[in-house]
C-alpha positions in Angstrom: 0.0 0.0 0.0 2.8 2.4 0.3 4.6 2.1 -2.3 1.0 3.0 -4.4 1.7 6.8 -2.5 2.8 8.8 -5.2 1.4 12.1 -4.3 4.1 15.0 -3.9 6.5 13.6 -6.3 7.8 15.2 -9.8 7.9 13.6 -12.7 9.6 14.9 -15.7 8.4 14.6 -19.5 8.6 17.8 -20.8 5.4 18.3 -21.8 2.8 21.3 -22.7 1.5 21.0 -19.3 5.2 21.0 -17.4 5.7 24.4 -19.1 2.7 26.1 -17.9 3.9 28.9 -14.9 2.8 27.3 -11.6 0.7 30.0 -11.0 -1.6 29.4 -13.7 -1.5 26.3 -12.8 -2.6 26.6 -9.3 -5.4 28.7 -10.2 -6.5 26.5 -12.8 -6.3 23.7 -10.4 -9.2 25.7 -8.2 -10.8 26.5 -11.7 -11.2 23.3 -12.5 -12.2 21.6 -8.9 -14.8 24.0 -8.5 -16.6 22.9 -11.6 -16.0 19.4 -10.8 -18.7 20.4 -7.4 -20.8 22.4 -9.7 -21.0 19.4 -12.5 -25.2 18.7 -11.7 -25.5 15.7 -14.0 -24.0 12.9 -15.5 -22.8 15.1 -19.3 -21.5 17.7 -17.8 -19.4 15.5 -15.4 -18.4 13.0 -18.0 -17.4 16.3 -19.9 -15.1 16.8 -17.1 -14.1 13.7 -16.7 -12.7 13.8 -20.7 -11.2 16.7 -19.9 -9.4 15.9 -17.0 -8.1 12.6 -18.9 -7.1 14.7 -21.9 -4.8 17.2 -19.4 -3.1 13.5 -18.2 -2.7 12.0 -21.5 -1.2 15.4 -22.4 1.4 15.8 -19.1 3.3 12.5 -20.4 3.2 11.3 -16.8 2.3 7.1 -17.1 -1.1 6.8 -15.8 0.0 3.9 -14.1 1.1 6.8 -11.5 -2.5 8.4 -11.1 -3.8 5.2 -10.2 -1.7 3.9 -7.7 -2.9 7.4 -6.1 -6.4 6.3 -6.5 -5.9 2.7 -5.4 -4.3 4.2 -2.3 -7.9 5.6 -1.4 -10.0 2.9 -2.9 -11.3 2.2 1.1 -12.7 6.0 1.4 -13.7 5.2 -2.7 -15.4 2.1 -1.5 -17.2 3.6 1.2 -18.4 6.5 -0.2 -20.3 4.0 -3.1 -21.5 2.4 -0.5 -23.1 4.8 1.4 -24.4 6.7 -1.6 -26.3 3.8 -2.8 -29.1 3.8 -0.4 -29.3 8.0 -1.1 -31.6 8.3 -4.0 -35.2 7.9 -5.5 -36.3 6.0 -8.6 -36.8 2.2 -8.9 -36.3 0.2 -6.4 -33.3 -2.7 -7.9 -33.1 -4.4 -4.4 -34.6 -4.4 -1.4 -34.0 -5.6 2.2 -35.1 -4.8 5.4 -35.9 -1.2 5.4 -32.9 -0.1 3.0 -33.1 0.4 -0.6 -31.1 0.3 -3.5 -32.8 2.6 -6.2 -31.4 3.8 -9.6 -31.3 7.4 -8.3 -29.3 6.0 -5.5 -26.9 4.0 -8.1 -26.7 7.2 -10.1 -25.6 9.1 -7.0 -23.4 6.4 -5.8 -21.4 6.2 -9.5 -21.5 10.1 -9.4 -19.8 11.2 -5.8 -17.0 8.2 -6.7 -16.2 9.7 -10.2 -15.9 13.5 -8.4 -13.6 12.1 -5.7 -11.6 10.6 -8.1 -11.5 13.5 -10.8 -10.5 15.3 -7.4 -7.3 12.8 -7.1 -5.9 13.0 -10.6 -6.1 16.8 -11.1 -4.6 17.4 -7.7 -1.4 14.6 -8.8 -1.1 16.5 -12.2 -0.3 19.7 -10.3 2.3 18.0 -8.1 3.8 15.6 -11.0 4.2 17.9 -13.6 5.4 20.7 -11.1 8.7 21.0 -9.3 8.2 22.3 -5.2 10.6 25.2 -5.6 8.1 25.9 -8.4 5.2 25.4 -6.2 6.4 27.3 -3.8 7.3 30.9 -5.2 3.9 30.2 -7.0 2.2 30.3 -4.0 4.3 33.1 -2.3 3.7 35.2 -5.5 -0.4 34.6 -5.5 -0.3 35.0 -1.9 1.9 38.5 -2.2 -1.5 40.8 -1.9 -1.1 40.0 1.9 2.2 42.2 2.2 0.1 45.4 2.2 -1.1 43.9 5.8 1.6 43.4 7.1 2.0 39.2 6.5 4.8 38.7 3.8 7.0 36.5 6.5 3.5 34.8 7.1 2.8 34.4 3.6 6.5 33.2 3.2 7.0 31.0 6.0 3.5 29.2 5.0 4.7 28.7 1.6 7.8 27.3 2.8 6.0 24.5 5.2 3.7 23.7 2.0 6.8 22.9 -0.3 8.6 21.0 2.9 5.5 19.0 3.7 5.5 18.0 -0.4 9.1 17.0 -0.4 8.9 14.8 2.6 5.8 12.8 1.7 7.9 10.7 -0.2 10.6 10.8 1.8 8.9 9.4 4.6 6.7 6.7 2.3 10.3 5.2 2.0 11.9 5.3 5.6 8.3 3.3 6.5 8.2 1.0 4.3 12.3 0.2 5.3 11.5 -0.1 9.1 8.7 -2.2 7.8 11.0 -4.6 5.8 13.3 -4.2 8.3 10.7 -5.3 11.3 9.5 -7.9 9.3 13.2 -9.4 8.9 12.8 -9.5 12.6 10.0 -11.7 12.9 7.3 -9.3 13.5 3.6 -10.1 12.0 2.4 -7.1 11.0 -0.9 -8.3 8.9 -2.3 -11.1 10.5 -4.1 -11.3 13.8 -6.9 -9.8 15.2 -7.2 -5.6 15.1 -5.9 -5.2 18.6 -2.8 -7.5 18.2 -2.1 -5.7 14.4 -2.6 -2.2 15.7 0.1 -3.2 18.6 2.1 -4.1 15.9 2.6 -0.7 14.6 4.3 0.5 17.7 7.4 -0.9 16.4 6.9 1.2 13.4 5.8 4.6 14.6 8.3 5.1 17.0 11.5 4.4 14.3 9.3 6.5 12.1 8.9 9.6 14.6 12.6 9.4 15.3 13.4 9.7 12.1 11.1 12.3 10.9 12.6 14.4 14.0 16.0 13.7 12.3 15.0 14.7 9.3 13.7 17.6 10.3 16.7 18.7 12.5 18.9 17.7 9.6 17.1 20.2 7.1 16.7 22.9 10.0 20.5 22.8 10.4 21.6 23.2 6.6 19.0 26.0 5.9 20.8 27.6 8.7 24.4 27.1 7.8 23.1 28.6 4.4 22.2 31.5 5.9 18.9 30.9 5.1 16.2 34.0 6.6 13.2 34.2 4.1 10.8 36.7 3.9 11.4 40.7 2.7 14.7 41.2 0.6 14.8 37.4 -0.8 15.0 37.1 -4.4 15.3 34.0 -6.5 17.9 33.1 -9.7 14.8 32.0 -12.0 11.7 34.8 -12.3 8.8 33.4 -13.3 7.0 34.8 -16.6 3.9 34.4 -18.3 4.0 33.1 -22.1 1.3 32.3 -24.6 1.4 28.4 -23.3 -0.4 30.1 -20.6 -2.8 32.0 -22.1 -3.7 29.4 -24.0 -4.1 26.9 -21.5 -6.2 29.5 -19.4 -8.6 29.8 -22.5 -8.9 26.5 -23.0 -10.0 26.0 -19.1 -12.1 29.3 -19.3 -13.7 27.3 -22.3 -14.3 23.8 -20.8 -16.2 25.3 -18.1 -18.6 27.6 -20.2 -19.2 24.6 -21.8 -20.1 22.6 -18.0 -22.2 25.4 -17.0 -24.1 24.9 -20.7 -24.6 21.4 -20.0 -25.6 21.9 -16.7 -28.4 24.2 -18.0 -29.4 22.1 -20.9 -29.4 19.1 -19.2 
């Protein structure tokens, strides 16, 4: 199950979509979830849907890595169907004691899984097509309003923990699935027994973990220092960030697929 965590990691291909600015691309990113929410039937989300897949053919990133990010929350996937399915009017399919599966309920079911998972593979084309430094000075430059309030170390210091928090996921994906491997070498069960006996069984594996996040942590705390490192007011970076016509057009084409959503939602 680990090693199907992908999220937070950069893949490079090149691509159209790699060479959008990250601010576009964070903007479009909220674009593009809020008219997944708005999507109020089953055209206009399966217009999303296309275009969503279209946006990951186009990245170059194997797809193979999107789904190992939705297999890693199949459970929530599963559950959400689940409980969906008794949510609905229409005909009545089956029937047993005083729940109901209807087709309104099937249709709602099949609908609120397809969102969450549109939800997963836009959110991994932002992180796999994006480096964090990139992220980051995106997020400090859309965020750069807040200066005129006094916040820019705020708004600087936050970016900062969003790009650290990206960089470790991976990072620590890795160190638990060693002190897994390295736990299991020892002899320890770790997936069989009853829930009590597996969840004791993690205690081997959170402590190591925590230690080693703390480690980590002091590590990176200790080189940004040495480097002199402040943040905030007065820092500049090597690489400026400027807008090109990839990013116009790619904001058209956005602008575009949603008129077209908000059309089918009132047609349909």
């Amino acid at each position: 199950m680990l090693k199907d965590i992908t999220f937070g990691q950069y893949y490079e291909s090149g691509s159209v979509i790699h060479r959008i600015d990250a601010r576009v691309k964070i903007l479009l990113l909220i674009l593009i979830i809020v008219f997944i929410f708005i999507s109020s039937n089953l055209f206009s989300i399966l217009f999303s849907a296309l275009g969503i897949f279209t946006i990951i053919l186009v990245s170059g990133v194997p797809f193979s890595l999107y789904a190992k990010n939705l297999k890693a929350i199949l459970p929530i996937l599963l559950i959400t169907f689940v409980i969906n399915l008794f949510y609905g009017e229409g005909e009545a399919l089956i029937s047993f004691w005083k729940l109901s599966i209807t087709t309104g309920g099937l249709y709602r079911a099949f609908y609120m899984s397809l969102r969450i998972a549109l939800l997963i593979f836009i959110s991994s084309a932002l992180t796999y097509t994006t480096t964090p430094n990139d992220l980051t000075y995106a997020i400090e430059k859309l965020l750069s309003p807040l200066k005129y309030v006094g916040l820019q170390n705020a708004v600087h210091t936050l970016a900062m923990m969003m790009t650290i928090v990206l960089r470790f996921i991976p990072i620590l994906v890795e160190e638990t699935q060693k002190i897994m491997n390295a736990q299991k070498a020892r002899g320890a069960d770790l997936e069989n027994g009853s829930l009590m006996r597996r969840i004791k069984a993690l205690i081997p594996i959170l402590i190591p973990l925590l230690i080693s996040s703390i480690r980590h942590a002091y590590e990176l705390a200790e080189a940004m220092e040495c480097r002199c490192y402040t943040g905030g007011e007065g820092r500049t970076r090597m690489k400026q960030m400027r807008l090109t016509k990839i990013d116009f057009y790619s904001s058209c084409f956005a602008v575009l697929g949603c008129l077209i959503v908000i059309l089918l939602n009132i047609i349909f």
